[in-house]
C-alpha positions as CSV (number, residue, x, y, z in Angstrom):
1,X,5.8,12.7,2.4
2,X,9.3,13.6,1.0
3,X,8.3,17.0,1.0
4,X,7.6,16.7,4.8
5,X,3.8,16.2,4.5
6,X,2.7,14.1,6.9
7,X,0.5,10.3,5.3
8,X,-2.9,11.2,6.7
9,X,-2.6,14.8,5.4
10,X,-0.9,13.7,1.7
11,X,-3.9,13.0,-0.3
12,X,-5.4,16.5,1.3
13,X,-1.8,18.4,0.2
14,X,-2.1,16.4,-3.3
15,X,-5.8,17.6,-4.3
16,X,-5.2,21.1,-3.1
17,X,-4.7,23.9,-5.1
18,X,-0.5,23.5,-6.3
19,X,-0.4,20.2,-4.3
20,X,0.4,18.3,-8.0
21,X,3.2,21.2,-8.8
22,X,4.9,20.5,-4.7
23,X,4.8,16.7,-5.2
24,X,6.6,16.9,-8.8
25,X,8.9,19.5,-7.8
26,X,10.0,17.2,-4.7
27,X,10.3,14.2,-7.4
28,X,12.5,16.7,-9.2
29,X,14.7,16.9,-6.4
30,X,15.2,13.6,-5.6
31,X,15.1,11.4,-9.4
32,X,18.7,11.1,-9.3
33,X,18.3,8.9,-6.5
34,X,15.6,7.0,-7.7
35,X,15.3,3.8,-8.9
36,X,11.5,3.2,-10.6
37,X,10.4,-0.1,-10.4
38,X,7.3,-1.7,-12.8
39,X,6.3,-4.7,-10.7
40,X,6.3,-6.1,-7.5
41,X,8.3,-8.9,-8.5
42,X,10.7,-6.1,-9.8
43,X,10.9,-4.2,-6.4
44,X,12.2,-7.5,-5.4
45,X,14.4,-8.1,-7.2
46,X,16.4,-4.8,-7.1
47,X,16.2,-4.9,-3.7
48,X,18.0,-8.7,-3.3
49,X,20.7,-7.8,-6.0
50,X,22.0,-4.9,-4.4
51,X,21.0,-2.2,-6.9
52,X,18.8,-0.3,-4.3
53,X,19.0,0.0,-0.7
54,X,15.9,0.4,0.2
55,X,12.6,0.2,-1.7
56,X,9.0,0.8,-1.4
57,X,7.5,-2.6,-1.8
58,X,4.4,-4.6,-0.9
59,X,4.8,-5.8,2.7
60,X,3.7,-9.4,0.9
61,X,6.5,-9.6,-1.2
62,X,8.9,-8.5,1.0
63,X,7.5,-11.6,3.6
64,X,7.9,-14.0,1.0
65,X,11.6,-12.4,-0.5
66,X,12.4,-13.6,3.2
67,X,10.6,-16.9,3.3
68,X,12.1,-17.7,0.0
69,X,15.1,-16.3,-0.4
70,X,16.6,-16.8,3.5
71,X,17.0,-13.2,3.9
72,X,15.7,-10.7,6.7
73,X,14.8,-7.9,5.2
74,X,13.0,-5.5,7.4
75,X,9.7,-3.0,6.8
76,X,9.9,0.3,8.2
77,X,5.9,1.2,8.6
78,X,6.5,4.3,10.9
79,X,6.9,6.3,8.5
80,X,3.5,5.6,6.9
81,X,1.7,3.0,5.6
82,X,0.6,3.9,2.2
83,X,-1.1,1.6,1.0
84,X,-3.3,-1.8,1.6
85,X,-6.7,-0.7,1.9
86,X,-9.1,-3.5,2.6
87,X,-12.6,-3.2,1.1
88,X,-15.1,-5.4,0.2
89,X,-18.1,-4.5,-2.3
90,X,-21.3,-5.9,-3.6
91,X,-22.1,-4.9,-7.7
92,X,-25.2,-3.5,-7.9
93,X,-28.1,-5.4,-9.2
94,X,-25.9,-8.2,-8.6
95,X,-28.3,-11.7,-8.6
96,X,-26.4,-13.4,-5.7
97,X,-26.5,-10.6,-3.5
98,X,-27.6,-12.6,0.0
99,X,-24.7,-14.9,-1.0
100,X,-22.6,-12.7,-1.4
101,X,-23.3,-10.2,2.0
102,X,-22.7,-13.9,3.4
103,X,-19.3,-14.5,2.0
104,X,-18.3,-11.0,3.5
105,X,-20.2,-11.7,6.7
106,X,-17.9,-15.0,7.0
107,X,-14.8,-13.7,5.2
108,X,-14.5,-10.3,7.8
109,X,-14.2,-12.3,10.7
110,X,-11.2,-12.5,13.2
111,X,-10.8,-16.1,12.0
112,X,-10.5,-16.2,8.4
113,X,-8.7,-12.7,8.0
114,X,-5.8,-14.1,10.3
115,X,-5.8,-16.9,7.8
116,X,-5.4,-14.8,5.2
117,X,-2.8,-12.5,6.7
118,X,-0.6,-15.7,6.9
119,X,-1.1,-17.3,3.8
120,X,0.0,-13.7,1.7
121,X,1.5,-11.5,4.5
122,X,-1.0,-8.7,4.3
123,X,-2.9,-6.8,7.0
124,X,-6.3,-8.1,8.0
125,X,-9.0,-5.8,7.2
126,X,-10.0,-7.3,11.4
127,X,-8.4,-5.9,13.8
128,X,-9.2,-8.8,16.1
129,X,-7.4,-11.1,13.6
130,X,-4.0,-10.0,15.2
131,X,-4.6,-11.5,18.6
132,X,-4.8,-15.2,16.8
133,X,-1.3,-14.3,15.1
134,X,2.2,-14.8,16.4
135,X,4.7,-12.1,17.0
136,X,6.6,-13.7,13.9
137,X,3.3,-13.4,12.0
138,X,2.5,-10.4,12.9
139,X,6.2,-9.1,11.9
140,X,5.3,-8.1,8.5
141,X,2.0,-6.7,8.8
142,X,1.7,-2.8,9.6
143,X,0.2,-3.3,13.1
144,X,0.1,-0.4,15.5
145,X,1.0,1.9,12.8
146,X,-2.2,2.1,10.8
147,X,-2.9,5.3,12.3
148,X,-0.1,6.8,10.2
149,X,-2.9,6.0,7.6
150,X,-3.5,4.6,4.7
151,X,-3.5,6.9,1.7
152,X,-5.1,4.8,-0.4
153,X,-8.6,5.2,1.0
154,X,-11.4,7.4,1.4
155,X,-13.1,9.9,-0.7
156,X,-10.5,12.4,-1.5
157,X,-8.3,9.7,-2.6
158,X,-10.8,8.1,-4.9
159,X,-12.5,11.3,-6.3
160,X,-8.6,12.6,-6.9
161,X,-8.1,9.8,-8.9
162,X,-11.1,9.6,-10.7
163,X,-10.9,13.5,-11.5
164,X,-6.6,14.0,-11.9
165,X,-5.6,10.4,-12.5
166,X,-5.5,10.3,-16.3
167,X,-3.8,13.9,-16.6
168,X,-1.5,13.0,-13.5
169,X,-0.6,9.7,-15.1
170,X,0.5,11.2,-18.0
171,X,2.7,14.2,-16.9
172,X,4.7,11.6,-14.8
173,X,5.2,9.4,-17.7
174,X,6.5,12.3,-19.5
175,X,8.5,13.3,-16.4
176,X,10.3,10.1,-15.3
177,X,11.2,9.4,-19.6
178,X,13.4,12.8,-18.9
């Protein structure tokens, strides 16, 4: 997306031929002004003592950095929402498979997904959930930008993983100990 790419095209860019090459060559450009961050809680708190402006961070700690901490900070999601795919599975062969389609039956409705996105500050995986939310609620959660997409879904994301993940890990460990 630094390089100009826009979120629903990045995975597509990424897995393409040189797509690896352009995204390192961008991270080239722009390390000096780079802070990397390990965990969330880390993303927080480089972001509440000053040391970086602006961060990318889980929308769900930011929410409660604000709840906590008396602060505002804000979330830009127009310029895409990278993350916070929502998917539920069922294991194969599992033994308490009608129990489980149940639980997902229940847990994917408007209801409790609105619970949800208040009690952690993430985006319901139900659309409908947002309509039982408050404005305030609803503050923190990438609503009405989702179609700037989520890049961490779908099958070119997972196969790319699957397939470059280990060999892409590796050359950015190598890259960001420079």
């Amino acid at each position: 997306m630094a390089d100009g790419v826009e979120p629903k095209d990045v995975m597509t860019v990424l897995s393409g031929p040189g797509g690896v090459d352009r995204a390192f060559k961008k991270l080239a450009e722009i390390k000096p002004h780079v802070h990397w961050w390990k965990s969330g809680d880390e993303s927080m708190q480089i972001l509440l003592s000053g040391d970086v402006t602006m961060t990318y961070a889980w929308n769900g700690r930011v929410a409660a950095a604000n709840k906590a901490n008396n602060r505002n900070l804000k979330i830009a999601f127009a310029p895409g929402h990278v993350s916070g795919s929502q998917i539920y599975a069922i294991m194969k062969g599992t033994p308490k498979k009608d129990l489980a389609i149940k639980y997902i039956t229940f847990a994917a409705q408007p209801e409790p997904q609105a619970a949800f996105a208040r009690a952690i500050s993430y985006a319901p995986a139900n659309e409908d959930a947002y309509k039982l939310m408050t404005d305030a609620e609803k503050a923190t959660l990438p609503q009405g930008y989702l179609y700037r997409g989520s890049l961490q879904s779908g099958p070119v994301y997972f196969n790319f993983w699957l397939d470059k993940g280990d060999e892409v890990l590796q050359r950015f460990i190598k890259f960001a100990a420079q």
